[in-house]
N, C-alpha and C positions, 0 to 999 in steps of 0.2 A: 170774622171778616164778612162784610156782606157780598151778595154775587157783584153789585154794581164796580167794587174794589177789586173782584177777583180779575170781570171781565175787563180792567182797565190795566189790571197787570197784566192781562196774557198778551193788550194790545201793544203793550211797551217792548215788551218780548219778540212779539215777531215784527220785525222791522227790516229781513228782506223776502224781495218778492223770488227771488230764487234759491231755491231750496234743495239741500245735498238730494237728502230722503223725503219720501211722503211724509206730512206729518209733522219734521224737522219743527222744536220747539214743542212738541209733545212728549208725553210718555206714552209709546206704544202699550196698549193694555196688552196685546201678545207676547212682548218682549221684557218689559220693565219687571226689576225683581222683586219679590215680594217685602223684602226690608227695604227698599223705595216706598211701595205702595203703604207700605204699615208708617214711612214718616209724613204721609197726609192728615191732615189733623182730623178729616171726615172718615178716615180706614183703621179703624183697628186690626190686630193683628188676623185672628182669626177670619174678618172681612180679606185679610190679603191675600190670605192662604185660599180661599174659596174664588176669589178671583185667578187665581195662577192655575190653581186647581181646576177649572172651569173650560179652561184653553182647549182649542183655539177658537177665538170670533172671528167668524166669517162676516159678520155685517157689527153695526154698532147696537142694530134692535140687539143681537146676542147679549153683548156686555148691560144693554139697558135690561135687560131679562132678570141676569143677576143680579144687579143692584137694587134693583126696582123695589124687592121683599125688603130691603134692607133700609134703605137711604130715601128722604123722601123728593121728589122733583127740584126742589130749588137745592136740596144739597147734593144730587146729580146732576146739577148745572154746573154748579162749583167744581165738583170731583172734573166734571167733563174738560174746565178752562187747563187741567195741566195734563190727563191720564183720559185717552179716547182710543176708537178703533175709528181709523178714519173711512169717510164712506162712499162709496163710487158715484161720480159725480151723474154717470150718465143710467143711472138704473137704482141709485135709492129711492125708497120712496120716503113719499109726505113727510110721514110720521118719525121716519129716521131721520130726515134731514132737519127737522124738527128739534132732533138732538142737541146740534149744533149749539152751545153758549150762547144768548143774547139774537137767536134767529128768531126773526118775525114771520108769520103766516105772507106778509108782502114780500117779504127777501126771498122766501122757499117757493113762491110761484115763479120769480126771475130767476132760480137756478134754475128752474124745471122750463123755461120757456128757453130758454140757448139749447137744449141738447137736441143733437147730441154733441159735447164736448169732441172739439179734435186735440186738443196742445190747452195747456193751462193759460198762453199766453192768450186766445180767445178766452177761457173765465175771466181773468183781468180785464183785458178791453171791455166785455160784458156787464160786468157784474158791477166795475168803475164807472159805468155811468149812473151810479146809485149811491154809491158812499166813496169813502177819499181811499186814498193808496195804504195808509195803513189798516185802514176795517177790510180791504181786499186782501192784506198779508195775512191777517190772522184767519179773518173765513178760509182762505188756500191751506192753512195747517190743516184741517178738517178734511178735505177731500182729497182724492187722486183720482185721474183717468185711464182705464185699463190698457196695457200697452201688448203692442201687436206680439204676440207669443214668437212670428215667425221673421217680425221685421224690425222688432224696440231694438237700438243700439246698446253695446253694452255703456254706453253712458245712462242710457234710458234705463236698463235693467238694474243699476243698482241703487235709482231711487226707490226702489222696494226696500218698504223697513227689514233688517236686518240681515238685507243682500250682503255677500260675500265674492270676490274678484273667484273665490274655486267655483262660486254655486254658477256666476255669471257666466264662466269657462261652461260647465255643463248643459245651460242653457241654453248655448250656442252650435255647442257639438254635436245634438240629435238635432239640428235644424235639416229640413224642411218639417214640422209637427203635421203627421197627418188627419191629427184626431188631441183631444184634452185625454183620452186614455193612454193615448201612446205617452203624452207629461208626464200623468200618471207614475207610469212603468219604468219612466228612462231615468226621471228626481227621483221617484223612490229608490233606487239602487243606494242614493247618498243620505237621505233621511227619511224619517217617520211618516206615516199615515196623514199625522195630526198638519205637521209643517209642508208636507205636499201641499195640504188641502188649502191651506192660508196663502203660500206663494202663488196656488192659482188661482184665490181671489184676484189676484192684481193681474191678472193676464187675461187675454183674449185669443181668439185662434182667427190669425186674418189669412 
């Protein structure tokens, strides 16, 4: 399957512009399980195992790190149109947003020229003045904007891929955050090092 096929299936696929979770219409490379990733036809198993293995990406350079020895550019295009780490729209740089399936050096200057990002509903109006409503669904699976640690709604908080209504109850409950240590300390009580460290990718301390 060439990429040109790949990227017109991912476009078919994201056809809306509101989206549960970040990413929705991907496979989280944080989350998705390794006999998922092993029925891509570019992963074999042991590529899967080393991918799970690898966890957690904090950015998408991370996961392109791994791949990179393995896979070459145009079939981590591919891999990227279904299995990505999506990337913060207001602080990736170039070369990550570069990532992105089918991104051109022109497209990745106009993401980088709106920010900073407040509301996705600004990337749409932005970004739509460039290509049509479906090429702004599918670019929107690729990124999310970091939400305010002390003010995101719990509606807001459970577009974090793999948010849970107990995790969002505990994100709420040490509100006011005086500090990303105090995060830290209060999430870690309910999970790991690894999963602190990825949930506060997508957050910010306002």
């Amino acid at each position: 399957m060439t990429i040109r096929i790949v990227l017109a299936l991912a476009a078919v696929f994201a056809v809306h512009h509101a989206l549960a979770q970040a990413g929705a219409g991907l496979d989280d490379a944080n989350l998705v399980a390794a006999d998922a990733l092993a029925d891509h036809a570019l992963i074999d198993t042991a590529l899967a195992e080393t991918i799970v293995g690898s966890r957690p990406y904090l950015s998408a350079m991370d996961l392109d790190n791994v791949l990179s020895g393995v896979l070459s550019r145009e079939d981590r295009q591919a891999v990227y149109a279904s299995v990505f780490r999506q990337i913060n729209l207001n602080s990736a740089s170039r070369e990550e947003i570069m990532l992105i399936p089918g991104m051109s050096e022109r497209m990745a200057h106009e993401f980088e020229e709106y920010r900073p990002y407040s509301s996705l509903e600004q990337f749409r109006g932005e970004i739509g003045k460039y290509v049509d409503d479906d090429e702004v669904a599918r670019l929107e699976q690729y990124v999310f904007i970091p939400l305010g640690l002390n003010s995101a709604s719990a509606d807001d908080l459970m577009t974090i891929p793999g948010m849970t209504p107990k995790m969002v109850h505990e994100f709420e409950e040490y509100r006011p955050y005086a500090s990303m240590e105090q995060f830290r300390r209060e999430i870690g009580k309910y999970v790991g090092d690894d999963e602190v460290a990825r949930l506060e990718s997508y957050v910010t301390l306002d």
